[in-house]
Legacy VTK file of the C-alpha trace (Angstrom):
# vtk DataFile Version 3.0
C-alpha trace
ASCII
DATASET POLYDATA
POINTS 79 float
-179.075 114.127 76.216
-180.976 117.384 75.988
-180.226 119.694 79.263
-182.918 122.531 79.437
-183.216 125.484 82.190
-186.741 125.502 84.450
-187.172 129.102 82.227
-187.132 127.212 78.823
-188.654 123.597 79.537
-191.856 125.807 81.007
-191.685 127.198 77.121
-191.254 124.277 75.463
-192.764 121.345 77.433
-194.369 120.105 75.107
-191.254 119.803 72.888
-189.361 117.862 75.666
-192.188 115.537 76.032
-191.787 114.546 72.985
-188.531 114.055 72.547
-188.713 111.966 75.977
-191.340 109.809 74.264
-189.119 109.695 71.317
-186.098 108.155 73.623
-184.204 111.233 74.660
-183.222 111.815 78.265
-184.360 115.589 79.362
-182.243 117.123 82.206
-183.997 120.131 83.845
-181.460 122.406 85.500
-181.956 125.151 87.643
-178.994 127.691 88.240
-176.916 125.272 86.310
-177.519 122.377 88.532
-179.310 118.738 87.117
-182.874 118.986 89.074
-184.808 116.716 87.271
-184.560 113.929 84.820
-187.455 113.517 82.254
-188.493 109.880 81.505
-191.442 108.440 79.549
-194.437 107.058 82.199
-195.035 103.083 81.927
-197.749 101.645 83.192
-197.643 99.598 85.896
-198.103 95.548 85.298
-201.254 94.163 86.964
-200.705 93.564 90.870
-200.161 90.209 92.266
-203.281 88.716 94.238
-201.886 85.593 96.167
-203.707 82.776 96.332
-205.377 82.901 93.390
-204.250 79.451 92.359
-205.234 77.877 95.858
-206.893 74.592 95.338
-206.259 74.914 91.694
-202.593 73.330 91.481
-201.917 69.961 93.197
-197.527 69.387 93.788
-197.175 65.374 94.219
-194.946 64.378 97.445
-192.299 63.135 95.410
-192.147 66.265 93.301
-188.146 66.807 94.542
-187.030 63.650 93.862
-185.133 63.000 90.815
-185.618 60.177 88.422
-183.387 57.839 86.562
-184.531 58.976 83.557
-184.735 62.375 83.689
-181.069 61.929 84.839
-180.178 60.517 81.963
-181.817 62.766 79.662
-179.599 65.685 81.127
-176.407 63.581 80.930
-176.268 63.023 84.354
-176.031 59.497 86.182
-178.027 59.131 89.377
-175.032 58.204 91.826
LINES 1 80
79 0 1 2 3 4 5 6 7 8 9 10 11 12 13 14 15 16 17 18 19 20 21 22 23 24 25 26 27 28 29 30 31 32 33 34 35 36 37 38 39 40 41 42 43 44 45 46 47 48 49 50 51 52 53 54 55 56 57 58 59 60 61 62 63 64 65 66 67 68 69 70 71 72 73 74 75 76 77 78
């Protein structure tokens, strides 16, 4: 872990970006206390748009009930 003062990370930002990119955790102190913590930006996955797979999908009624064979195939006995 790399602790820097405000003073020195405005000298060497660049530096401290990469060694965040690199996998280091940067701690920016001022006065000798943590401030900030460094990390590398990820981009966010795409957003979720519900209902896109309206109409698309059909669930059967009996989708919940279990079957005699599938029991059996998982070791289990329909009781």
């Amino acid at each position: 872990m790399r602790i820097s003062n405000i003073h020195d990370a405005k000298s060497h930002l660049s530096h401290l970006i990469k060694l965040v990119c690199e996998g280091e955790e940067v701690i920016i102190c001022k006065a000798g206390k943590p401030m900030v913590k460094l990390i590398r930006y990820q981009q966010e996955g795409e957003k979720r748009q519900p209902g896109v797979w309206r109409g698309k999908v059909e669930i059967s009624d009996d989708f919940d009930e279990s079957s005699p064979e599938i029991e059996v195939l998982f070791g289990r006995e329909n009781h």
